[in-house]
C-alpha positions as CSV (number, residue, x, y, z in Angstrom):
1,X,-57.4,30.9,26.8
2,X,-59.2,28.3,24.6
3,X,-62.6,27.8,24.6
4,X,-63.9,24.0,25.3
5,X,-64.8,23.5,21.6
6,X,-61.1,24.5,20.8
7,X,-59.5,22.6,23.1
8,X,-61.8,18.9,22.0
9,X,-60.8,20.1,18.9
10,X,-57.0,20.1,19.2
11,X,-57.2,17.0,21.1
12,X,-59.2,15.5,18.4
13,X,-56.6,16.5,15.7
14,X,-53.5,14.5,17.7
15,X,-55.7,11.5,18.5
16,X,-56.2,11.3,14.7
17,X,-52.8,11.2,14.3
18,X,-52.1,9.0,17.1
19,X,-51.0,5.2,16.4
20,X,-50.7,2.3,19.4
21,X,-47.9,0.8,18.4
22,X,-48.6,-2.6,17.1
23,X,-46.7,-5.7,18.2
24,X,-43.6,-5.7,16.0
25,X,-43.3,-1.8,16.9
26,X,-43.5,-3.0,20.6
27,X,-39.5,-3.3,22.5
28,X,-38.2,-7.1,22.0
29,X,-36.3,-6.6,24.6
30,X,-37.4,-8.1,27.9
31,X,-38.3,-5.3,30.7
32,X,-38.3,-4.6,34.2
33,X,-41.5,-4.0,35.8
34,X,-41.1,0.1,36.3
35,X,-40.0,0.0,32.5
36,X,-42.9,-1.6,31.5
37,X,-44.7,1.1,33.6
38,X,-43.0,3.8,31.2
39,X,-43.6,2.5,28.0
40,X,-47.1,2.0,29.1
41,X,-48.3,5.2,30.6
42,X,-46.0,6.7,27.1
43,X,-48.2,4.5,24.7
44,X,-51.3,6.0,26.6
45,X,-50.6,9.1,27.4
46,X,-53.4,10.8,25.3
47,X,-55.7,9.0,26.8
48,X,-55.7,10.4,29.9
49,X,-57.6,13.5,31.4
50,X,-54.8,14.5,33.1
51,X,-51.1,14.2,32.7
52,X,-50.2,13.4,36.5
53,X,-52.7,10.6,36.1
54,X,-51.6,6.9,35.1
55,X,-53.4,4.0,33.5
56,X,-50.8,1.7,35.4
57,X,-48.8,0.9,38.2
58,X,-47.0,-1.8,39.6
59,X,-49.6,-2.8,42.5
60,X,-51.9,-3.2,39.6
61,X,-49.5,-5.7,37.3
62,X,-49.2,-7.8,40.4
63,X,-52.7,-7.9,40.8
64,X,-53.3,-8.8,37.2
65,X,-50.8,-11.9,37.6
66,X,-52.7,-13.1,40.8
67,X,-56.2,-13.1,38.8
68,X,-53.9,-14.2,35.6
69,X,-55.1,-12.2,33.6
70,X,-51.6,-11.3,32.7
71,X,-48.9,-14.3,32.2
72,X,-46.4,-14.2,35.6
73,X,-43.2,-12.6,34.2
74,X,-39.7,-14.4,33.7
75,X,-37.3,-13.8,36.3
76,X,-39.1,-10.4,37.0
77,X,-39.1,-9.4,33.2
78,X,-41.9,-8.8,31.0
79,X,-41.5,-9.2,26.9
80,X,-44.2,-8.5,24.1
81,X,-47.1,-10.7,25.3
82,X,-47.0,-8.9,28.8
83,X,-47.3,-5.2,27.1
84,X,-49.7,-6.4,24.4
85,X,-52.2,-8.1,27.5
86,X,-51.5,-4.4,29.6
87,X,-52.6,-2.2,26.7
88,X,-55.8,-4.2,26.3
89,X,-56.6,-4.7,29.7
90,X,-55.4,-0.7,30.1
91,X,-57.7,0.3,27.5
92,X,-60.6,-1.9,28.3
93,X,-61.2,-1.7,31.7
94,X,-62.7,2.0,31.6
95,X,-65.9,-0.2,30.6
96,X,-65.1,-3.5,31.4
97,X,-64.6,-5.2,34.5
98,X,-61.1,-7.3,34.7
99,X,-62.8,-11.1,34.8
100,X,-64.6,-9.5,31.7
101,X,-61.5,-8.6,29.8
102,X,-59.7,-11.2,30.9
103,X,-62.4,-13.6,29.3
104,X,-62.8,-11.7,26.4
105,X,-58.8,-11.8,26.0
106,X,-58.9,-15.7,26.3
107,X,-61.8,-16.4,24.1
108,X,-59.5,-14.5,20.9
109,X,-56.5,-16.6,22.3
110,X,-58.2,-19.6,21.5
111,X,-58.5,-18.8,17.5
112,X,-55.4,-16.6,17.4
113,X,-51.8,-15.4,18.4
114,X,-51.3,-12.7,20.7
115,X,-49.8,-10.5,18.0
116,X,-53.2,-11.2,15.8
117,X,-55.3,-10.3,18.8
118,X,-53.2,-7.5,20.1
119,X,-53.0,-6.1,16.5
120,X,-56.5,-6.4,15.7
121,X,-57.1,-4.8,18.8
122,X,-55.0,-2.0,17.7
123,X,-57.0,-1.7,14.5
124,X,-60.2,-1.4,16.5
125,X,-59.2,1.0,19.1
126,X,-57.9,3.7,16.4
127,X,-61.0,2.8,13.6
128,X,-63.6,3.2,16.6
129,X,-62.3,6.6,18.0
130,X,-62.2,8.3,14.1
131,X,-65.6,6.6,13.7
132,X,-66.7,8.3,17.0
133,X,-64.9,11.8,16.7
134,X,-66.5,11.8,13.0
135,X,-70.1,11.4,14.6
136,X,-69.5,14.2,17.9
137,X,-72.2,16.4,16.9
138,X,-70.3,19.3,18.2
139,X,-71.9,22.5,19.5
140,X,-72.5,25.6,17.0
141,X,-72.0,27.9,19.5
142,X,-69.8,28.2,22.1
143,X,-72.3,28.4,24.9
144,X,-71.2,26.5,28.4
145,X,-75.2,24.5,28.0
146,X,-74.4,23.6,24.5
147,X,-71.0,22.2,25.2
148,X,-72.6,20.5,28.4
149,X,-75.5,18.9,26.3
150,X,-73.3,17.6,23.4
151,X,-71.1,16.0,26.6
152,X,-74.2,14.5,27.6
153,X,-75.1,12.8,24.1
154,X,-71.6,11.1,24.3
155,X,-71.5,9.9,27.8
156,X,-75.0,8.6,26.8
157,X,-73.4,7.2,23.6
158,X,-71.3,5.2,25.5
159,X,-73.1,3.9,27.7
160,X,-75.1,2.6,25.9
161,X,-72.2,0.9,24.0
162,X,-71.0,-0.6,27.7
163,X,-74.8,-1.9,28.1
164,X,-74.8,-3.6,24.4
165,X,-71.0,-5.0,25.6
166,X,-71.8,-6.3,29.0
167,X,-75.2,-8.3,27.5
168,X,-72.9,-9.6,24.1
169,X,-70.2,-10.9,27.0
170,X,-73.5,-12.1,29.4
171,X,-74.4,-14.2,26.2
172,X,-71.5,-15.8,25.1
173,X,-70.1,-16.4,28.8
174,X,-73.5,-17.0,31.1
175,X,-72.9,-16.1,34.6
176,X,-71.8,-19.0,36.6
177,X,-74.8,-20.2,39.6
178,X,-72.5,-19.3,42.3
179,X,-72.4,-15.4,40.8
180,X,-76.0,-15.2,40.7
181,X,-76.2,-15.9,44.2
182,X,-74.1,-13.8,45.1
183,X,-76.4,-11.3,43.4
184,X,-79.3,-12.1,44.8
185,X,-77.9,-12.1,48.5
């Protein structure tokens, strides 16, 4: 059995080595909606805490149509754009609420492609997690309190990131009247 500095540190070595694959890497044929559930939950895989879990499921990309954060599909098929906007939104919503994302996504539509965005995304996502795992001030010992407290620095870590995030997105897209009274009620 491996100890929890062991095991961080294998997952660390294959998220090193992992790559999202970028849009031309992406299928260019059109899918069905439990294929695009496959290739999704495959892109993400590492991501997840556990492997029964999954980032996606149908329900979800029907809910993400409704709120259009996600283009409807064509005749029940979804192409490059429709994986590119599900990673993102996949990705992002750990921290972010959907209308957040979903802004955030628009707002880069408005200067770019989807396949600039999407990339650039990519580029992001894998510079930030190196950047991160580089910085884990990982426990000397092996001690259960040490391991706990250098958990602790990270979830503070980030956040803090989400707070930073949430007040850049507050800024450049103001809550609407009708949220804030909803807030205050």
């Amino acid at each position: 059995m491996s100890t929890p500095q062991e095991s961080l540190q294998q997952w660390t070595q294959q998220v090193r080595h992992y790559h999202i694959p970028r849009y031309e890497e992406l299928p260019s044929i059109e899918l069905y909606m439990d294929q695009v559930v496959a290739v999704i939950d495959d892109y993400l895989r590492i991501f997840l805490r556990d492997a029964k879990d999954r980032r996606l499921t149908p329900a979800m990309i029907n809910n993400y149509v409704k709120l259009r954060i996600l283009p409807a599909p064509v005749k029940k098929r979804y192409n490059r754009t429709h994986l590119c906007h599900l990673i993102i939104i996949c990705l992002l919503k750990q921290v972010l609420a959907i209308s957040e994302i979903r802004d955030l996504i628009a707002s880069r539509l408005e200067e770019h492609d989807i396949q600039t965005v999407y990339d650039d995304f990519c580029s992001m996502q894998e510079q930030s997690l190196i950047v991160m795992l580089d910085n884990v001030d990982m426990p000397h010992d092996s001690s259960a309190a040490s391991f706990a407290y250098a958990t602790l620095h990270v979830a503070v870590h980030a956040n803090v990131n989400k707070m930073i995030a949430e007040k850049m997105i507050d800024i450049q897209c103001p809550p609407s009247e009708e949220k804030e009274r909803k807030k205050d009620k």
